[in-house]
C-alpha positions as CSV (number, residue, x, y, z in Angstrom):
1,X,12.2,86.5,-29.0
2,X,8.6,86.7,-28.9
3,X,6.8,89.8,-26.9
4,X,4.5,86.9,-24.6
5,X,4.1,83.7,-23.5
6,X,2.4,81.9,-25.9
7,X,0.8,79.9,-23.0
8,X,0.6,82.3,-20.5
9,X,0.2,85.9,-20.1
10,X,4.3,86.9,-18.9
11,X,6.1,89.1,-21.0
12,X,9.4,90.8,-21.0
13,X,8.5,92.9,-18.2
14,X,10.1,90.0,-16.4
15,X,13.9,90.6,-17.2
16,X,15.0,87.1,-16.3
17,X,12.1,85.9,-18.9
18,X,13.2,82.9,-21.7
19,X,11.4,81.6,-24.1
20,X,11.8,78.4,-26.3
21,X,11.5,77.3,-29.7
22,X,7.3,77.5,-28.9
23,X,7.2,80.7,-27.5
24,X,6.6,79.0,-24.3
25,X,8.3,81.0,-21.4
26,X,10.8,80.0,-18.7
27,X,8.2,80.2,-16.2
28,X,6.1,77.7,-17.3
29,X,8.6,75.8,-17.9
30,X,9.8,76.0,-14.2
31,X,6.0,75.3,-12.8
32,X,5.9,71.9,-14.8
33,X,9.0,71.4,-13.2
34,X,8.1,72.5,-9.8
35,X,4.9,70.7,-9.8
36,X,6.1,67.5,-10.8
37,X,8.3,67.9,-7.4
38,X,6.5,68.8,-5.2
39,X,3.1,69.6,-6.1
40,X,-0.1,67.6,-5.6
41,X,0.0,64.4,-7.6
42,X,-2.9,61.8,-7.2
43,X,-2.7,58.9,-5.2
44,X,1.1,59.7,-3.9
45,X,-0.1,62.9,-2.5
46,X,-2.7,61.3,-0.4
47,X,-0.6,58.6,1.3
48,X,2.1,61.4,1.7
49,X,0.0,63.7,3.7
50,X,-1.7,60.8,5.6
51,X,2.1,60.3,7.2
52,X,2.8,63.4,7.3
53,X,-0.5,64.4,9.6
54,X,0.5,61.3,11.8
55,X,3.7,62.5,12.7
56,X,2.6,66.4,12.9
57,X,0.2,64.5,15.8
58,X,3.0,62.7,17.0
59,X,5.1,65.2,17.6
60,X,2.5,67.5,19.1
61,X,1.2,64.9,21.7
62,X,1.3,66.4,25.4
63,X,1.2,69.5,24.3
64,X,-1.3,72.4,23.5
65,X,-0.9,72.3,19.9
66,X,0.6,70.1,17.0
67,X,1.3,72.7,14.9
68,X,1.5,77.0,14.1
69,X,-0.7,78.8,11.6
70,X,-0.2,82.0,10.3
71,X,-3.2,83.8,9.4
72,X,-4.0,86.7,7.0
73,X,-8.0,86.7,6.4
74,X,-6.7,85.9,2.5
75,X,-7.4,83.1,1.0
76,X,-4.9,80.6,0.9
77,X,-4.2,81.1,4.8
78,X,-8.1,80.7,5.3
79,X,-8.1,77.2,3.3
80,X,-5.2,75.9,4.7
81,X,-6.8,76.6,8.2
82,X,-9.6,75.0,7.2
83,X,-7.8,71.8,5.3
84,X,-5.4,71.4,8.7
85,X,-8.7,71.2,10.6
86,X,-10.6,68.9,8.6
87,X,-7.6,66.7,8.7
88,X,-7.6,67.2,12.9
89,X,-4.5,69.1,13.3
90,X,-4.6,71.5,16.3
91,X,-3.9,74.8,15.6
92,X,-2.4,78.3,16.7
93,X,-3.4,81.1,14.6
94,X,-1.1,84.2,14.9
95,X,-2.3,87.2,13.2
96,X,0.2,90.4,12.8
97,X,-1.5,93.7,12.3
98,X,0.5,95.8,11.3
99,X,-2.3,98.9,10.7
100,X,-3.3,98.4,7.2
101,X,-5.8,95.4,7.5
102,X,-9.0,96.0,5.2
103,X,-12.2,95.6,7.2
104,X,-12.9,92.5,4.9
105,X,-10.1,90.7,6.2
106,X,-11.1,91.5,9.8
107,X,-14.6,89.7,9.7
108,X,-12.8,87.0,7.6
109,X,-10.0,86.2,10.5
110,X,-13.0,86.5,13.2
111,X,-15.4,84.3,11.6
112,X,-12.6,81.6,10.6
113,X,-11.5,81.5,13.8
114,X,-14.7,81.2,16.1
115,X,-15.8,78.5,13.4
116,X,-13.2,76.7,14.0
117,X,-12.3,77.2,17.3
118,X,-9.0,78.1,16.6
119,X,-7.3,80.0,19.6
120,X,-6.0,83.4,17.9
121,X,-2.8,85.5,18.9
122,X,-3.2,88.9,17.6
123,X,0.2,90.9,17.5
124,X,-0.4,94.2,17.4
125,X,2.6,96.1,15.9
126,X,3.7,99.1,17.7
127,X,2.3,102.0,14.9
128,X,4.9,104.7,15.1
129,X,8.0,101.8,14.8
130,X,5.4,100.3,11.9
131,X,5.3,103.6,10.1
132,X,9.4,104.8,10.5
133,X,10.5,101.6,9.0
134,X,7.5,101.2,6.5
135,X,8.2,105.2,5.6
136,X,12.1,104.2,5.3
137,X,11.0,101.6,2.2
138,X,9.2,103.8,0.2
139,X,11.9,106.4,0.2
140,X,14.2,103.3,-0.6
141,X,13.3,102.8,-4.1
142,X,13.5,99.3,-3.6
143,X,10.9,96.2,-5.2
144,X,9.6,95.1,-2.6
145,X,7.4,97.1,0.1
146,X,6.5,94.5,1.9
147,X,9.3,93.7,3.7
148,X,8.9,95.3,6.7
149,X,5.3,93.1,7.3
150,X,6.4,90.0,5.7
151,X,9.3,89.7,7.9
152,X,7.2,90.2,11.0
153,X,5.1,87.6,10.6
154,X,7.7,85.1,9.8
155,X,9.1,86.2,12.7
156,X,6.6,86.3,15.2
157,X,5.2,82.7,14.0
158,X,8.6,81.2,14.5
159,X,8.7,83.0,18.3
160,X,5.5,81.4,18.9
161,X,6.3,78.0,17.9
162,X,9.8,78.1,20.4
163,X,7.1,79.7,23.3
164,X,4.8,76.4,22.9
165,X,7.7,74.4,21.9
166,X,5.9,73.1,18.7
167,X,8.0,71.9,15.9
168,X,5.8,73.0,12.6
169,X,4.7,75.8,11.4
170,X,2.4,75.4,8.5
171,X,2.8,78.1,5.4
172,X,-0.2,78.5,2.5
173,X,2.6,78.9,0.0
174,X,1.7,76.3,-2.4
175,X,2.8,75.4,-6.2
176,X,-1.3,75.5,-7.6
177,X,-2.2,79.0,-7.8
178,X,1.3,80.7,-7.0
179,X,4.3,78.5,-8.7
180,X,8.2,78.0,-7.4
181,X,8.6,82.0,-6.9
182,X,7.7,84.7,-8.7
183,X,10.1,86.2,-11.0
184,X,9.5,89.7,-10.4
185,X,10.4,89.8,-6.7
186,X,14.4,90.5,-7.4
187,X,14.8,90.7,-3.4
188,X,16.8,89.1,-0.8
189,X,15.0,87.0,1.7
190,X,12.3,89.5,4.0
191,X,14.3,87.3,6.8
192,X,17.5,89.0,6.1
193,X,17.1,91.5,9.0
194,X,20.7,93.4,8.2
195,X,19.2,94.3,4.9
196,X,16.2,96.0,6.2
197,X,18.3,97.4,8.9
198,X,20.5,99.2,6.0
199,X,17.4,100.8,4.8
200,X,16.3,101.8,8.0
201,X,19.8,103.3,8.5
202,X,19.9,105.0,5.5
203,X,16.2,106.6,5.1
204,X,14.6,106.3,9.2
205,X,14.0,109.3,11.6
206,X,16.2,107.7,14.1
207,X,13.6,105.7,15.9
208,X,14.7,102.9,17.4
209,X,13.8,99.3,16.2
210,X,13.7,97.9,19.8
211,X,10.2,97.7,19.6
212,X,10.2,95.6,16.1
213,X,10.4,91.8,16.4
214,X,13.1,90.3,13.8
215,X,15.2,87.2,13.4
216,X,18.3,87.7,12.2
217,X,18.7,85.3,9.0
218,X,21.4,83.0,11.0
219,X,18.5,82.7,13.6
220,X,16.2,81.6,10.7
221,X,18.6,79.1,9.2
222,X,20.3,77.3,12.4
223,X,18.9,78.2,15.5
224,X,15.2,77.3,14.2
225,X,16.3,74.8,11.9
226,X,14.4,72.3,14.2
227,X,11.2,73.7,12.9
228,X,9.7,72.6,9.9
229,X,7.7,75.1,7.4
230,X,4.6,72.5,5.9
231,X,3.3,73.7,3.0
232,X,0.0,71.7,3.0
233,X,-1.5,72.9,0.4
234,X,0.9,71.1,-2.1
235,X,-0.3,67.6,-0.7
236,X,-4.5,68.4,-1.5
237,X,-5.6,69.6,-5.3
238,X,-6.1,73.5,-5.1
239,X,-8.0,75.5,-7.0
240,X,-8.7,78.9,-6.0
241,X,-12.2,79.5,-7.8
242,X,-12.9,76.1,-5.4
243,X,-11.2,77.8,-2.5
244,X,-13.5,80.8,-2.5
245,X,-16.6,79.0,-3.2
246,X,-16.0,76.3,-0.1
247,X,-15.3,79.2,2.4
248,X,-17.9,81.2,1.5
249,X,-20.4,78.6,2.1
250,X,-18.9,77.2,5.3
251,X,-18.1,80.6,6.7
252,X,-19.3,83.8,5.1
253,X,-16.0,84.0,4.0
254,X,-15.7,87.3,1.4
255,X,-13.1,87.9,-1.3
256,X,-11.3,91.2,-1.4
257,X,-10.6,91.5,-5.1
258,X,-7.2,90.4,-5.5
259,X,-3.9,88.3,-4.8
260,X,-3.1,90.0,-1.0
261,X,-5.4,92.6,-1.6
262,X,-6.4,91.6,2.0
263,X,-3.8,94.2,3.0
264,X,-4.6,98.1,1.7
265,X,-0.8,98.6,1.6
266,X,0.1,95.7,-0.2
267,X,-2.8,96.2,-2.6
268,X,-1.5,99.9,-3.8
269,X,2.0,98.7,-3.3
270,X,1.6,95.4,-6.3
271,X,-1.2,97.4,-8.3
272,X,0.4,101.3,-8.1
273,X,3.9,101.3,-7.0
274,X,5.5,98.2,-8.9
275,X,3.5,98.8,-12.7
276,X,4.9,102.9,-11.8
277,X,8.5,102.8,-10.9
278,X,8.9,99.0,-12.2
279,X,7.0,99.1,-15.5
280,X,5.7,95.2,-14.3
281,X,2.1,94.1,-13.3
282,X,2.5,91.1,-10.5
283,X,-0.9,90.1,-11.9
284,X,0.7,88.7,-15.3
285,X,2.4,86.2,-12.9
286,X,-0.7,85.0,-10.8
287,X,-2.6,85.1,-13.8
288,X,-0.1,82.9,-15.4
289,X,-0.2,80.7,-12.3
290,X,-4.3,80.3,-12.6
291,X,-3.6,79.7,-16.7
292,X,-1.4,76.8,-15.8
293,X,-3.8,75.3,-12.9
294,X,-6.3,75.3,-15.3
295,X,-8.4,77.4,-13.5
296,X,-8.9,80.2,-16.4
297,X,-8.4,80.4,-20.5
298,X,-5.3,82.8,-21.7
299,X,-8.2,84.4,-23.2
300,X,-9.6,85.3,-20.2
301,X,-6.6,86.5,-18.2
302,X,-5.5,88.9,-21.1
303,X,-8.7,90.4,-20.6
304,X,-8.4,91.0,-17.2
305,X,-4.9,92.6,-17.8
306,X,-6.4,94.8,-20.0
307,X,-8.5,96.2,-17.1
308,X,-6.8,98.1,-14.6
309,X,-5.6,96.3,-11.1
310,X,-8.7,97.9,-9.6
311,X,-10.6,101.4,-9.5
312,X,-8.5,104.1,-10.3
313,X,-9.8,106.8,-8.4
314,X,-10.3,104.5,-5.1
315,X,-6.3,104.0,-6.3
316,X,-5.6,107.2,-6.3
317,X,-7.5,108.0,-3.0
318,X,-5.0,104.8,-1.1
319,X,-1.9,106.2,-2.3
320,X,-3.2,109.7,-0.7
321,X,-4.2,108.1,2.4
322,X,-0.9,105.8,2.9
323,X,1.1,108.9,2.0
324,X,-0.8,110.8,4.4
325,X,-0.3,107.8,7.2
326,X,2.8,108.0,6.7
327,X,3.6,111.5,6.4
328,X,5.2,111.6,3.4
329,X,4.8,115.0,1.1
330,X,2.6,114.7,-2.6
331,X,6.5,116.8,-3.7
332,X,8.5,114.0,-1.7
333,X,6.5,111.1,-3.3
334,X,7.0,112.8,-7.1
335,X,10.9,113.2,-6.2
336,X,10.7,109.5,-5.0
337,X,9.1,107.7,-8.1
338,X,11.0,110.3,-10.4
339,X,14.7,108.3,-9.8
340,X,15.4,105.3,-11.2
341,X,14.5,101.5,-9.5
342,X,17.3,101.0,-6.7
343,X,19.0,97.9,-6.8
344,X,19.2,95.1,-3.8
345,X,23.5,95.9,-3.5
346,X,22.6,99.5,-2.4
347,X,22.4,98.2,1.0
348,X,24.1,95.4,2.9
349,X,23.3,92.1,3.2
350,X,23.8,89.4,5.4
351,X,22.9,87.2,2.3
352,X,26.4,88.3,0.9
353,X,28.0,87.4,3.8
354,X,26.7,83.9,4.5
355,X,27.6,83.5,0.8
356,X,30.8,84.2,1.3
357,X,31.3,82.5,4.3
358,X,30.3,79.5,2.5
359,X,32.6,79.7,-0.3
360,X,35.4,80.2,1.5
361,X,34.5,77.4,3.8
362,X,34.2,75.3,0.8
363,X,37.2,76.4,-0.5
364,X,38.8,75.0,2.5
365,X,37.4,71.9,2.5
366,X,38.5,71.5,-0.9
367,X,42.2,73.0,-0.4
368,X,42.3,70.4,2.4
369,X,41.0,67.6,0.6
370,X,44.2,68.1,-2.1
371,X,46.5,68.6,0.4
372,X,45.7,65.2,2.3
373,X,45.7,63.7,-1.5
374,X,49.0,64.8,-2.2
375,X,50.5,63.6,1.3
């Protein structure tokens, strides 16, 4: 088995990483795949989004707004604002701030907004239920940080679109520049509220969650199942490098220096925390992602591998401040990201249990089918 992609930059740092008879790994083999599905393709793209926009508007007539936006200041929430309203959509932008929003993305959300005269929702998270839960994942030793966040603004967008009773929410996930799913996540769903509830349990201060707005994941798949998630960017060619350069012209738009490096948490979080206690660098896989859009050489992202995520001592000055923020010792930290990687089982799941529940409904169905077979 070869150490790398030899058409991307992934490595075995990925444990779920295969590689063919080329050396080419499993994840470029699933992006081919993905993209022929459901990424942009020329000509049925177009016509696919031109029906998809008419019944968004459809939908949304005699009301306030066709559809729900969530916004970050990134870019990929920035150009799909943009994109919906160059294609006449009318928007609600919800931002979540959840206390760790750079100064960059601040003036980013503002000027977006007031270009495009986009009504903004601002949720401000209650800090001292923010920090508890946020405190209760880094003592976790699980993956992934960003739970806490990213499951508040799923959250809150869905509330928003039941308030103004719209039916689509539209998401800046997109195939281009970040693939089916990255490899190195290893988590549950961020909208399986009993599993962050299990950390909370385990490693809070006894604070209550009351203030904390969740969906349980049975709320996510059936009582919301009316609303739709539209990736939009899938249906217009995306290129990031493009992405930049349009919203810098059209709105003084500035880039941050890195994938969600919007967010100071989620910046120390992928570049510190994950290459630390993980011994994996999320860059290899949105590097890989660019490689494959054609946006940059293999050359080229190896390079920028070889350079660290950003400055060090700014780095090392984040993890003091977050630390700090959220009082957590320099001695409790080193005791922390001295124990091994935790896995997802150390704490329950709903996931498990819908699982289950579907088996054994399954199993039913199929012990039932027999039985009426052999009547």
């Amino acid at each position: 088995m070869p150490d790398i992609c030899t058409r991307c930059v992934m490595d075995q740092s990925d444990p779920s990483i295969t590689f063919d008879e080329a050396g080419v790994c499993s994840c470029c083999r699933r992006y081919d795949e993905q993209r022929a599905l459901r990424g942009y393709r020329p000509g049925q793209s177009e016509t696919e989004l031109e029906a998809l926009v008419r019944q968004v508007k459809a939908d949304g007539a005699g009301k306030e707004f066709d559809c729900i936006i969530g916004i970050s200041g990134g870019v990929d929430s920035a150009y799909l604002a943009y994109t919906a309203s160059r294609l006449g959509l009318r928007m609600l932008a919800v931002h979540v701030d959840t206390g760790w929003n750079s100064e960059v993305a601040v003036r980013n959300i503002e000027r977006l907004c007031n270009r495009l005269g986009l009504q903004l929702h601002t949720i401000v998270m209650d800090w001292p239920t923010m920090k508890e839960l946020q405190r209760a994942y880094l003592f976790s030793g699980l993956a992934n940080l960003d739970v806490p966040q990213d499951h508040l603004l799923v959250a809150a967008v869905y509330r928003f679109a039941k308030e103004y009773g719209v039916r689509y929410v539209l998401n800046g996930t997109n195939i281009a520049t970040e693939g089916a799913s990255s490899p190195y996540s290893r988590q549950l769903s961020c909208m399986d509220f009993w599993h962050l509830r299990s950390v909370y349990r385990r490693w809070g201060r006894g604070k209550s969650l009351r203030k904390y707005p969740h969906l349980s994941l049975v709320q996510a798949r059936w009582k919301f199942a009316a609303i739709e998630q539209v990736n939009l960017l899938n249906y217009v060619p995306y290129a990031k490098k493009d992405a930049i350069a349009t919203l810098s012209a059209e709105f003084g738009w500035e880039y941050y220096g890195g994938k969600h490096f919007e967010s100071r948490f989620t910046k120390w979080f992928q570049s510190a925390y994950l290459p630390r206690k993980f011994g994996y660098d999320k860059r290899r896989y949105h590097l890989s992602c660019l490689i494959n859009n054609g946006e940059m050489t293999r050359d080229e992202a190896l390079s920028e591998i070889a350079r660290p995520p950003y400055d060090p001592e700014q780095m090392r000055e984040d993890e003091a401040y977050i630390l700090k923020k959220l009082d957590i010792t320099p001695e409790q930290w080193a005791r922390v990201m001295s124990e091994p990687p935790t896995p997802n089982e150390a704490y329950f799941s709903q996931e498990k249990v819908i699982r289950l529940a579907e088996r054994l409904l399954g199993a039913r169905r199929t012990a039932a089918v027999k039985n009426r077979k052999s009547k």
